[in-house]
N, C-alpha and C positions, 0 to 999 in steps of 0.2 A: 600557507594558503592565501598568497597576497596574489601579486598582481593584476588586477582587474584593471582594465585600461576604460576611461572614461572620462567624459567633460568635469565627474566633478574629483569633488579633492578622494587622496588614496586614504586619506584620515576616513572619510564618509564612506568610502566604500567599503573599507578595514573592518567598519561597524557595523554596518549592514551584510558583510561574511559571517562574520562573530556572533551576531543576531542569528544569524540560520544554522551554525554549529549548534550552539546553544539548544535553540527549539528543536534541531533532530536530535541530539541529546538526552533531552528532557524528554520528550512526547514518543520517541523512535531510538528508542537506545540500541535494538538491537541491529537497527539499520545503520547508524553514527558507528558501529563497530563494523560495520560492512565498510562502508565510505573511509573509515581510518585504512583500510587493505589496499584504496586506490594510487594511482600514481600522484605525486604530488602535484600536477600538471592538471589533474580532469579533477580534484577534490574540490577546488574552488565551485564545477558544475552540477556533482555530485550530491553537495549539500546545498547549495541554491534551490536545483529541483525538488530534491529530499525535503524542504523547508515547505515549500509551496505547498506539498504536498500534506504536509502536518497543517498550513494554515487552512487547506480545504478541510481537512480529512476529519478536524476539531470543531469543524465552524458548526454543526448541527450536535456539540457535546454541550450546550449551554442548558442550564437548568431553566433559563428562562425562554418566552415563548419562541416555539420553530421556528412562527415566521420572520423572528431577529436572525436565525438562523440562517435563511432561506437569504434575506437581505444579505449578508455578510458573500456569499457563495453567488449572489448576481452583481455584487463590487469586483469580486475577482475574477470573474468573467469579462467584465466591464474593463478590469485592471491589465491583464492578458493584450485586450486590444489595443490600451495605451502602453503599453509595450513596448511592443511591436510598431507604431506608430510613432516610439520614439518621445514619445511625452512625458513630463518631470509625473511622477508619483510617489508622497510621503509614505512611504511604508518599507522598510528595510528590506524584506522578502524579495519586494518587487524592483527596489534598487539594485539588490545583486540580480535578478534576473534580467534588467535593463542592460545591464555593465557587462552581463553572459552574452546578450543576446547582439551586441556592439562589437563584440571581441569576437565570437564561433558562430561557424551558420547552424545556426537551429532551427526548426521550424514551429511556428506556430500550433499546428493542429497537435497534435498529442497534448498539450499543456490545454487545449481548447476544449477537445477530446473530455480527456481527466476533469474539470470541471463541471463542464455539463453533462456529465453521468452523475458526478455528486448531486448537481442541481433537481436531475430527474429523481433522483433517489429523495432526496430532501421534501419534494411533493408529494411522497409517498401518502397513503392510508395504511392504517394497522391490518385492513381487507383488500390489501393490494397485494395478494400475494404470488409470487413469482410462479407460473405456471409451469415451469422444467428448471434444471441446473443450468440447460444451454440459456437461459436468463442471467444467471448469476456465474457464470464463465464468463458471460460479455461483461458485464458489470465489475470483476475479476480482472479481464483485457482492460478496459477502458480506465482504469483507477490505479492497475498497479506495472501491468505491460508496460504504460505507456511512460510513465519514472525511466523505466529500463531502457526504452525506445529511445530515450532525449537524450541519456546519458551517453549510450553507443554514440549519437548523434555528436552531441558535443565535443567527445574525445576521437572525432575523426575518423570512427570504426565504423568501415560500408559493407556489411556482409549479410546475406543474406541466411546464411545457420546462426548467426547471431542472434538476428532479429529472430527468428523463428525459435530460438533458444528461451530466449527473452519472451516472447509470447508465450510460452507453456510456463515459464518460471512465474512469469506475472500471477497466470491464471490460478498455480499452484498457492501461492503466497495469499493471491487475494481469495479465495474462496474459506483458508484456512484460518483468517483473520477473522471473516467475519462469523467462523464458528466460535471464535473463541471469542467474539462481541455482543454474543445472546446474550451474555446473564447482564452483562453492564448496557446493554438496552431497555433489555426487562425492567430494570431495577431503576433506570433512569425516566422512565414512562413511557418512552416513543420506542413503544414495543415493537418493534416493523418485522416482519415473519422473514429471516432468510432460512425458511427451510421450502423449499418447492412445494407447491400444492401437493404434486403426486405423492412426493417422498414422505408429505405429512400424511394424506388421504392412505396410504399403504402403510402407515406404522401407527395410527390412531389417532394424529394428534390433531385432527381439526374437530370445531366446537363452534356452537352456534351461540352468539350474545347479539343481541338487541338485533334478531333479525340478518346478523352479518355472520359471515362465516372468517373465521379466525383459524391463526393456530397456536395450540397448546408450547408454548416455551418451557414449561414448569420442570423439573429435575422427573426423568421417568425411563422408563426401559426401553419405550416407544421413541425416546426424541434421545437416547445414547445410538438408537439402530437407524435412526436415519441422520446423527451428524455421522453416523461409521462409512455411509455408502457415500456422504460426500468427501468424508476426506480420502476416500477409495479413489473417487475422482480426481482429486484433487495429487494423491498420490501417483496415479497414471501421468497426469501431465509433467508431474518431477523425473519420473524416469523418464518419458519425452525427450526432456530437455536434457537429460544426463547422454543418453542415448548418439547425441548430436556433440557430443564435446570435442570427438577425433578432428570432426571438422571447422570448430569455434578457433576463431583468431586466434595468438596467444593474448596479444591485448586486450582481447573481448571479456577472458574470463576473471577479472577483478569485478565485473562489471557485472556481471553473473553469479558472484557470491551470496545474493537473496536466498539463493537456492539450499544455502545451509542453515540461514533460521529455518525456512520453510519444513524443513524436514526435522529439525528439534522441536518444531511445534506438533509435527505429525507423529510422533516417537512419543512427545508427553502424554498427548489425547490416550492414543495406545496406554501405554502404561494405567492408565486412570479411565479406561475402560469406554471412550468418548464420551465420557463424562465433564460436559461444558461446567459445569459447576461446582466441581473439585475444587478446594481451594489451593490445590495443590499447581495449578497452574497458573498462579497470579506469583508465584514464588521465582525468585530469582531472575534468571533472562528466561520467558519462555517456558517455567516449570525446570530449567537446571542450572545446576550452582554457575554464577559467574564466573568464577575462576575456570572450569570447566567449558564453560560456551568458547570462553574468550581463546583457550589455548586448544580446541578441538577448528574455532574458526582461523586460528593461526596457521594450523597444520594443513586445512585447506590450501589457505591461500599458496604458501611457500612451496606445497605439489602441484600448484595450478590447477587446482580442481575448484568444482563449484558445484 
C-alpha cells in the first residue's frame, strides 16, 4: 500500500497511509475488511478516503462540548480546500489525501459534499427533527454515497450503473448506521432524533418537554416499528443496488462491497426484532462472529458479488 508520489519523503507519506489504515481499523473495521478485498492499486485511495471519513464521522463523538466538535468539522472543511489548493497541512489524513489528490484526478465536491452535511448535522437541535426519510436518505447520500463516489473516481471507474450502484449502496449503509447509533447517541447526550417526525408521530414516540416536541428513543414496541419501516427502506435500496450488478463494471464491484455489511447489519436488526438496543448487536462484526463475516465477505468478493 506504498506508492504515493509527492514533494515530500515516501518515509512521511508511508506514515501518513499507516495512520489511516490504522484509524479505519480501529473506528471502521468492518469497512478495513471491505478495503483489504481492493486491488492493491486503489487501496492506497480506499483507506485515505475511508480515513477522512472516520476523522469526520468521530469529530462530534467527544464527551466534551459539541461546539469543540463543530470546530474540529469547520478545520476539515477548511482542510479540503487546502487540499485542493495544494497547501502543506500537518495532519496525516490529509497528507495522504494531498498525495491522492497529486497522483489521481479526483474531485473536490463529494469530500466537500460529506463534510458539510456532517457540519449541518453537527448544528442540529435535539427538536430538529427530520421531517420524512427522504431527509435522512440525503443525509445517507451525502456521508456515505459520496466515500463510494471518490473511490470509483480514484480508481478510474467512469460508469454510470456504478455510480447509481453506489448511490442506493450509500443510502442503504448509511441509514442503517445511523439505526444502529441511537442508543450510543442517547447514552452520549446529544440525543438528535434520526427517526422522522412522521414515522415517530405514526408509532408514538413523540413527547413534549420544556415546551419542544421531541422524540422518544427509549427501548419500546413503538420505536422497534419504526426503525422496522426504515431499515425496509433502507433494504429496498440494497436490492436497487443488487439489481444493477449485470450491468456494474467488473472493477466497479470491489468497490461496491459495502453492500455486505450493509445487509449483516439488516439480517441482525431482523434477528433481534429492530431492537436497536439489543446487546446483541454490539457483538462481534456487526452482531456476527468474526470468523463468519470475514469468510461470508471473502466469498463475496472471489464471486464478484457485492
Amino acid at each position: 500500500m506504498n506508492g504515493f508520489s509527492s514533494s515530500r519523503s515516501s518515509t512521511g507519506i508511508g506514515a501518513a497511509l499507516s495512520y489511516c489504515v490504522q484509524q479505519v481499523r480501529r473506528y471502521d473495521y468492518h469497512h478495513y475488511l471491505c478495503l483489504l478485498q481492493l486491488p492493491p492499486s486503489m487501496r492506497k485511495a480506499g483507506f485515505a478516503l475511508r480515513a477522512f471519513n472516520v476523522e469526520t464521522a468521530k469529530a462530534m463523538d467527544a464527551k466534551s462540548d459539541p461546539k469543540l466538535g463543530l470546530m474540529r468539522l469547520l478545520w476539515w472543511q477548511e482542510a479540503v480546500d487546502k487540499i485542493f489548493a495544494k497547501k502543506v497541512i500537518e495532519h496525516p489524513v490529509a497528507q495522504a489525501l494531498s498525495s491522492l489528490t497529486a497522483e489521481l484526478k479526483i474531485s473536490k465536491t463529494w469530500l466537500k459534499r460529506s463534510v458539510e452535511a456532517r457540519i449541518a448535522d453537527a448544528k442540529r437541535e435535539e427538536h430538529d427533527i427530520p421531517k420524512a426519510i427522504e431527509d435522512l436518505e440525503k443525509y445517507a447520500e451525502d456521508t456515505a454515497s459520496t466515500l463510494l463516489y471518490s473511490t470509483l473516481e480514484a480508481g478510474g471507474i467512469r460508469s454510470a450503473a456504478a455510480d447509481h450502484a453506489a448511490s442506493h449502496i450509500g443510502k442503504a449503509s448509511g441509514l442503517l448506521l445511523l439505526l444502529r447509533s441511537l442508543p450510543h447517541h442517547a447514552s452520549s447526550g446529544r440525543n438528535i432524533p434520526y427517526i422522522p417526525i412522521d414515522l415517530a408521530a405514526k408509532h408514538g414516540l413523540l413527547i413534549q418537554e420544556a415546551g419542544k416536541l421531541l422524540v422518544d428513543v427509549r427501548p419500546s414496541r413503538g420505536l422497534e416499528e419504526a426503525v422496522y419501516e426504515m431499515a425496509s427502506v433502507a433494504s429496498l435500496h440494497l436490492n436497487k443496488a443488487r439489481q444493477l450488478a449485470a450491468t456494474v463494471p467488473k472493477e466497479a464491484i470491489p468497490v461496491l462491497l459495502p453492500a455486505f455489511p450493509a445487509e449483516i447489519l439488516m439480517r441482525s436488526l431482523h434477528r433481534r426484532h429492530f431492537n436497536v438496543f439489543d446487546p446483541g448487536l454490539s457483538r462481534g462484526i456487526l452482531g456476527i462472529s468474526p470468523l463468519w463475516f470475514q469468510l461470508k465477505l471473502k466469498w463475496y468478493a472471489l464471486r464478484g458479488q457485492y
